[in-house]
N, C-alpha and C positions, 0 to 999 in steps of 0.2 A: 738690646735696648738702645734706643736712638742716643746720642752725646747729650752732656745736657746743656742749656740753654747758660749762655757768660756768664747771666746776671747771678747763677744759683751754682756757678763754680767754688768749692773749697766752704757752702755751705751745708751742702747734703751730707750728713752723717750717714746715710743708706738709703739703695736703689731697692725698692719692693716688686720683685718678680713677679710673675703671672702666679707659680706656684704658691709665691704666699697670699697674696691678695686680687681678688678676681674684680672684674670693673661693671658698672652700671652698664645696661642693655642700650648698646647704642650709642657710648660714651664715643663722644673725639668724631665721630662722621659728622660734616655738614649733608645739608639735604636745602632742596628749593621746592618748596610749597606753590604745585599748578592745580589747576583743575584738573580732573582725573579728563574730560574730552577735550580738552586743550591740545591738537596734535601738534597743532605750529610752534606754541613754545616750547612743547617737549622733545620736537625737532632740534630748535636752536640749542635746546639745553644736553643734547646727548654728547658732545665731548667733553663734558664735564664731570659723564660718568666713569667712573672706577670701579672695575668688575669685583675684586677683591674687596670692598671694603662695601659694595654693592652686596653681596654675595654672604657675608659675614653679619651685616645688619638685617638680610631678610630672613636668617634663621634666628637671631637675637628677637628679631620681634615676635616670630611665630612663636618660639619658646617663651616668654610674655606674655603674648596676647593669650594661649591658651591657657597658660594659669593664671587668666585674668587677673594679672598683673598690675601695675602703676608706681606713682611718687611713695605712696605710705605702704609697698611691699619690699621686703626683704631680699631683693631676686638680684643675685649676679651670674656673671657669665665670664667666658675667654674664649674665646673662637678665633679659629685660626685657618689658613688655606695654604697647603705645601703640598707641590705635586701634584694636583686637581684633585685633591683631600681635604675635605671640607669638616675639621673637629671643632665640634659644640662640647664645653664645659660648662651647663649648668649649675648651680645651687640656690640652694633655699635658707635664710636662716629665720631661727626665732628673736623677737624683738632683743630678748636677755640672752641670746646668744647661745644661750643651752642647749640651743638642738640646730641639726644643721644636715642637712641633706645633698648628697653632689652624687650627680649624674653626666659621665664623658661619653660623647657616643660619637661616631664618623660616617661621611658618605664620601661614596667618587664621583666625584662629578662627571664623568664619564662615561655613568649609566645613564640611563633611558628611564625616563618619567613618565606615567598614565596620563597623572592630572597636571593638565595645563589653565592657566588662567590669565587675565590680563592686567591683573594686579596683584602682590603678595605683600600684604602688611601695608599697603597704603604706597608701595613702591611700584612704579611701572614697568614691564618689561619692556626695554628696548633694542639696545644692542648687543643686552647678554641673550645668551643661547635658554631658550622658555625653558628646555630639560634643568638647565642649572639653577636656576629660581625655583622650580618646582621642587629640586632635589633639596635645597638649600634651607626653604619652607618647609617640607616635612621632616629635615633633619631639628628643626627647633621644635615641632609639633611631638616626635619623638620621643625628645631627651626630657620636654614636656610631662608626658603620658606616662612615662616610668616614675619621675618623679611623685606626680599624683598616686602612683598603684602606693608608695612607699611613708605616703601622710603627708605630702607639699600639703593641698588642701589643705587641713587644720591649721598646718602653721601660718599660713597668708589670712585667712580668715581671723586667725586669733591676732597677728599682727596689724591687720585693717581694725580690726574692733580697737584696739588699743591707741592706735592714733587719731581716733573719730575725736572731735573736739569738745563732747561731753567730758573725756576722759583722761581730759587736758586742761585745766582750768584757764590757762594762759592765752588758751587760741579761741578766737573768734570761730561762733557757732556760722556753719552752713545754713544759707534759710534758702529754702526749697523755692518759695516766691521771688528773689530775686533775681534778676534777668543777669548773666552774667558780664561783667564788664570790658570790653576791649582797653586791654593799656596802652594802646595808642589809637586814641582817636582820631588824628588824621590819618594813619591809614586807612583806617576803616574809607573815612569820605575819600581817599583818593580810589581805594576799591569799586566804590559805586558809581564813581564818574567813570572809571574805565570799563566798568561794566556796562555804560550805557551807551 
């Protein structure tokens, strides 16, 4: 674990491992938001890339995205790369914590991938190797799929029902007719000026 920050010196009563507590799908990577056929700035933007942590969030999302996942599910993860070893730790809990599901699975990045694509989970491929995105993608799709065979499904389901805001008195209902709001309005207009 990285040292910890001055400010929080001699007030941590304890560091929480990987082993004890697993983190949000995605926690801690920045990301920069281009148009997917934007090649020029995805140009300018490739040494910004980090293949590890590139590589680790495209299986975090595929494991996500395929148990159609979000904010109000239960889903964490630990993922890690050693060696061109690419281990996905997911799990699943229930709202009241009573049930809880964990699935660890690996790949080498050093095999050879069928399916190739030119995006994975909204990420571009550029100067990782397309085998390693491809591998990295179906390693979340994976750890995914077993999960589901094992009851994920019910438990996200019953955890999405439970935080719907009928079933919340406190929180503002979703109305289907509203348009949804941009929280920052001038970017939006500065979007459309440079879009033109």
């Amino acid at each position: 674990m990285a040292s910890q920050n001055d400010a929080f010196v001699g007030r941590l009563s304890a560091h929480l491992e990987m082993d004890e507590c697993l983190y949000a799908v995605g926690q801690g990577a920045l990301a920069v938001e281009i148009l997917e056929n934007d090649e020029n700035t995805a140009r300018i933007l490739q040494p910004l890339i980090h293949e590890e942590t590139c590589l680790r969030v495209v299986a975090e999302r595929a494991f996500m995205k395929y148990l159609d996942g979000g904010c109000s599910s239960p889903i964490a993860v630990n993922c890690t790369l050693e060696n061109d070893v690419l281990t996905l730790l997911g799990a699943v809990f229930s709202v009241d914590g009573s049930e809880s599901l964990y699935k660890e699975m690996k790949v080498d990045l050093k095999s050879k991938s069928e399916s190739k694509h030119k995006t994975y989970t909204g990420i571009l491929v550029q100067n990782i190797s397309p085998d390693k995105m491809a591998l990295a993608n179906n390693l979340g799709v994976d750890v995914a799929k077993s999960l589901l065979e094992e009851g994920a499904g019910d438990i996200i389901r019953a955890a999405k029902a439970a935080n719907k805001p009928e079933n919340n008195p406190g929180q503002a209902p979703n109305r289907d007719d509203q348009q949804p709001r941009c929280p920052f309005p001038q970017a939006k207009d500065l979007t459309k000026a440079f879009l033109s």
